[in-house]
SEVEXTOR-894082 format. One record per atom (N, C-alpha, C, CB): residue in three letters; x, y, z. Coordinates in pm, whole numbers, padded with zeros to 5 digits, always signed. Glycine has a CB too. Layout:
<pts>
ALAXYZ
...
</pts>
This chain:
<pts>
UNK+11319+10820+07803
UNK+11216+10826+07704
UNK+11273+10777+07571
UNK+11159+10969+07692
UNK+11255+10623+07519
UNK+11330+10636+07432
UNK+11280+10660+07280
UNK+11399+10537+07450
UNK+11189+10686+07299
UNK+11126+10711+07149
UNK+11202+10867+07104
UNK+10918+10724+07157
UNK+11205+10957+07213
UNK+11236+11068+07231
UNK+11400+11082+07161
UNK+11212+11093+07382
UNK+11453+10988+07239
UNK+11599+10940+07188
UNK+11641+10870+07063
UNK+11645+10856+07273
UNK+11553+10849+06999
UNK+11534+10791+06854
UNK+11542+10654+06851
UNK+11634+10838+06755
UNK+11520+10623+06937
UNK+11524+10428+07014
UNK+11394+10362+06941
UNK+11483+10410+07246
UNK+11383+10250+06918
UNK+11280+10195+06839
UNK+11170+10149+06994
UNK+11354+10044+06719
UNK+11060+10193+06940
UNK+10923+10120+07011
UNK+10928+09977+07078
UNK+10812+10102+06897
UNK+11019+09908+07029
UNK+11061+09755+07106
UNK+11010+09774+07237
UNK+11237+09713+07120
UNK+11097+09886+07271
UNK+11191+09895+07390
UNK+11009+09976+07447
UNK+11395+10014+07373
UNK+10956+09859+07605
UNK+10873+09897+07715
UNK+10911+09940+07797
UNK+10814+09833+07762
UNK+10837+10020+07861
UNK+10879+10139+07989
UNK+10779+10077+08046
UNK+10870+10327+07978
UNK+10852+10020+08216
UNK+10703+10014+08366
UNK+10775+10101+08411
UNK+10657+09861+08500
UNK+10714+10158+08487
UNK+10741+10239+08612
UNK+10675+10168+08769
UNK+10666+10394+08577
UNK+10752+10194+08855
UNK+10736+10173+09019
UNK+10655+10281+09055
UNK+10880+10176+09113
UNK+10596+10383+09056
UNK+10561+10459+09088
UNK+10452+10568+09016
UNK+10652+10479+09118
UNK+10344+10631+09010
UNK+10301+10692+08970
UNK+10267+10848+09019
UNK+10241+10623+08947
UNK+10305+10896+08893
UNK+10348+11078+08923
UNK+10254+11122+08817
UNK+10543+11147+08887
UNK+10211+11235+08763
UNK+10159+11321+08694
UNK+10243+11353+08557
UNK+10140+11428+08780
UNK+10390+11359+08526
UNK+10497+11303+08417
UNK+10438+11167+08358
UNK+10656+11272+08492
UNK+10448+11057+08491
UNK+10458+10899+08399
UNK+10303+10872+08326
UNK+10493+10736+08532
UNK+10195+10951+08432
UNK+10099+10938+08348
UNK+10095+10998+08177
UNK+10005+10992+08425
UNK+10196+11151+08201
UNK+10130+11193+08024
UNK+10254+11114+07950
UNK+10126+11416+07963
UNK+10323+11101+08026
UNK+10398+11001+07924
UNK+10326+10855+07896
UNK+10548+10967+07987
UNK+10280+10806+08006
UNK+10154+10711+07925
UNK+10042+10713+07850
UNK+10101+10657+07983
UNK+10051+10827+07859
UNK+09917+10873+07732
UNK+09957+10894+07604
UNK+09838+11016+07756
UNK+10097+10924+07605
UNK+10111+11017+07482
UNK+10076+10829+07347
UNK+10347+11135+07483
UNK+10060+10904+07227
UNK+10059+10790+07137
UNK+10080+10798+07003
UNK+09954+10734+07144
UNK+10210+10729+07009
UNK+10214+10626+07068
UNK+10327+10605+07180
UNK+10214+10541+06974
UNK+10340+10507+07310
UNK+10413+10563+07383
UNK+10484+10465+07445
UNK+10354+10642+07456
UNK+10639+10450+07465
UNK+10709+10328+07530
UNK+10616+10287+07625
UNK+10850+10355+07599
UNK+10554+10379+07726
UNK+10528+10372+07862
UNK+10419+10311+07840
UNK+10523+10490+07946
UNK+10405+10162+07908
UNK+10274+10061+07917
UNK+10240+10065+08015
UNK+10276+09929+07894
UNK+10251+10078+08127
UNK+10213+10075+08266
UNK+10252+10136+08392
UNK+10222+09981+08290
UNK+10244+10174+08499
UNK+10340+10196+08651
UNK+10232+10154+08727
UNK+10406+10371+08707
UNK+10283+10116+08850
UNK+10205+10079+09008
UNK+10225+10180+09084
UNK+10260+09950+09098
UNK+10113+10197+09128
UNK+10096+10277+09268
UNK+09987+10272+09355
UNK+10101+10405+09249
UNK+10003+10332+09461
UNK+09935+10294+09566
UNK+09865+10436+09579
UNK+10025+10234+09690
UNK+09763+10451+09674
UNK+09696+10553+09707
UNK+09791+10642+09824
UNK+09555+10498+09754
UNK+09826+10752+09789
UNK+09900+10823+09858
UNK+09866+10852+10014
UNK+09907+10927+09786
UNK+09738+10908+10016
UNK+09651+10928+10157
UNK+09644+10732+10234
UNK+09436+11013+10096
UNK+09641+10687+10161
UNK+09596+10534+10203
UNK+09776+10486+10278
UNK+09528+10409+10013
UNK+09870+10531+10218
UNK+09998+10523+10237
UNK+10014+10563+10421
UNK+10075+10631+10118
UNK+09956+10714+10424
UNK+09957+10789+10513
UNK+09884+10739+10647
UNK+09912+10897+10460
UNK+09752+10682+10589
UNK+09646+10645+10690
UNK+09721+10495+10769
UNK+09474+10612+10596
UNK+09743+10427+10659
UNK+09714+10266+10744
UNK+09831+10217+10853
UNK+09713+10124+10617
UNK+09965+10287+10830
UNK+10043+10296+10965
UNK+09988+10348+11074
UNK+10151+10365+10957
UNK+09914+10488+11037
UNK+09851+10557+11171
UNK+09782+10438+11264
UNK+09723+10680+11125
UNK+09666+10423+11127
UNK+09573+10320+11223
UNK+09617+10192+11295
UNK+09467+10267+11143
UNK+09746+10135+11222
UNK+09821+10035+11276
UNK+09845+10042+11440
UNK+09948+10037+11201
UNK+09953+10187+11434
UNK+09961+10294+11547
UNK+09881+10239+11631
UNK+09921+10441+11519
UNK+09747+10341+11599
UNK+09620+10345+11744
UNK+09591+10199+11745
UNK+09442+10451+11717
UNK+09583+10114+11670
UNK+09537+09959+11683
UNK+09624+09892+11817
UNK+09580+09863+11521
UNK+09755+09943+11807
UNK+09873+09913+11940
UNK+09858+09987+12024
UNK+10020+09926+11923
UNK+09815+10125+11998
UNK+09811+10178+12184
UNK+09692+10129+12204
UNK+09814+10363+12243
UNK+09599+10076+12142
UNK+09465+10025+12183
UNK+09447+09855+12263
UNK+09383+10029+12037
UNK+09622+09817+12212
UNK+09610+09701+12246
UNK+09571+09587+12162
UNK+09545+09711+12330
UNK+09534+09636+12022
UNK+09508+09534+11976
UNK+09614+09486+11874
UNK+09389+09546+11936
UNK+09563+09384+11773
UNK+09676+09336+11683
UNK+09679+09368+11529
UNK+09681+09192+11695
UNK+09775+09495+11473
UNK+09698+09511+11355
UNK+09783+09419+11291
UNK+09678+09657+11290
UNK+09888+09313+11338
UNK+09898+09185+11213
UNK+10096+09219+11211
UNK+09771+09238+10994
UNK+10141+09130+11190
UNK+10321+09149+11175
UNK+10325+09237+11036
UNK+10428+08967+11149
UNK+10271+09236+10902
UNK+10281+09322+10795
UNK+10153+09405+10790
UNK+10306+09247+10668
UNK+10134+09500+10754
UNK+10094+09616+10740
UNK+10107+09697+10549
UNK+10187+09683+10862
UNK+09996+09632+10540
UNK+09999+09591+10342
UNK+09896+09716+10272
UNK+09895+09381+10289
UNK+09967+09798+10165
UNK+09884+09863+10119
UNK+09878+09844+09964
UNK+09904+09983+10165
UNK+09795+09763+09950
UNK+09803+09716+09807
UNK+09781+09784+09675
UNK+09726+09628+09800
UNK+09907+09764+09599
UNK+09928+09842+09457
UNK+09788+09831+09338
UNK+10078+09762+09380
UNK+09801+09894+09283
UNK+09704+09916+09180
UNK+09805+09943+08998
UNK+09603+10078+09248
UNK+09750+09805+08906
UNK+09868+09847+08804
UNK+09788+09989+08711
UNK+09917+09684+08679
UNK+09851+10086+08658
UNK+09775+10135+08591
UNK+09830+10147+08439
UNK+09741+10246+08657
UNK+09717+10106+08379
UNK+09806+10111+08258
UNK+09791+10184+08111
UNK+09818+09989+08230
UNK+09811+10222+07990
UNK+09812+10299+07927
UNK+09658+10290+07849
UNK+09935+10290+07865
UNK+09566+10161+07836
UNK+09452+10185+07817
UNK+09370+10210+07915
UNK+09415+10109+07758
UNK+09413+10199+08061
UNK+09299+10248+08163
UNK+09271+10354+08162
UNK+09313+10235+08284
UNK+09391+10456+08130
UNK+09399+10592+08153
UNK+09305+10609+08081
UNK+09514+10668+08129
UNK+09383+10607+07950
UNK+09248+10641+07798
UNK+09090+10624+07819
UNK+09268+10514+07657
UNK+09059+10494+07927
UNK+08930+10488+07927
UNK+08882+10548+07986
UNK+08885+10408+07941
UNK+08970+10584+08108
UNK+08891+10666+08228
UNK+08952+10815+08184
UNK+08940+10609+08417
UNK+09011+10849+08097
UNK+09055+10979+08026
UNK+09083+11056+08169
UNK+08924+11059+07910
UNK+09164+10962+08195
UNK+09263+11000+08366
UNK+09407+11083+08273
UNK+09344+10780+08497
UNK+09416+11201+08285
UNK+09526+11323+08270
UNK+09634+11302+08341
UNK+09482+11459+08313
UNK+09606+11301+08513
UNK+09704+11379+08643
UNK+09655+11311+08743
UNK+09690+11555+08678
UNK+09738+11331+08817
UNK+09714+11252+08951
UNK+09582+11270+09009
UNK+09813+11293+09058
UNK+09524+11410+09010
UNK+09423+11477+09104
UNK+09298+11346+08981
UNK+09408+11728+09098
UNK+09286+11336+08900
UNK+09179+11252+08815
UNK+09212+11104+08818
UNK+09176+11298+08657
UNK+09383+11051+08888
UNK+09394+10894+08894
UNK+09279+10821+09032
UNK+09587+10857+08933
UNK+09291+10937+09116
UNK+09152+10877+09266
UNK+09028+10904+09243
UNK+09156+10954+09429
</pts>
């Protein structure tokens, strides 16, 4: 956190990942943190399964198996006055 550390605002924060921390740290304002990616957690869970039954079914769910990121970023939140994870879905 480097504002926290007395580091000048220059300095942008992404994050790989989104947690319930990186969000209020993207809220706060003003705040290094401009953005993180993440994916839908349950969606994480589901689309191997279905991959799964797609092969004992015999069919082809494809050589990659893609669950595509979502950027989120420090004015989306604000607009959608997204807090925490349970309010990012």
């Amino acid at each position: 956190m480097p504002f926290r550390c007395g580091l000048s605002f220059d300095i942008r924060t992404c994050s790989a990942n989104v947690f319930t921390a990186a969000i209020e740290l993207t809220r706060e304002d003003p705040s290094t943190w401009v953005a993180t990616a993440a994916t839908d957690p349950q969606l994480v869970g589901a689309v191997p399964v279905r991959a799964l039954a797609m092969l004992l079914a015999g069919e082809d769910p494809d050589h990659n198996v893609v669950v595509p990121p979502t950027l989120v970023t420090h004015d989306m939140l604000f607009t959608s006055d997204v807090k925490n994870m349970e309010e990012l879905s």
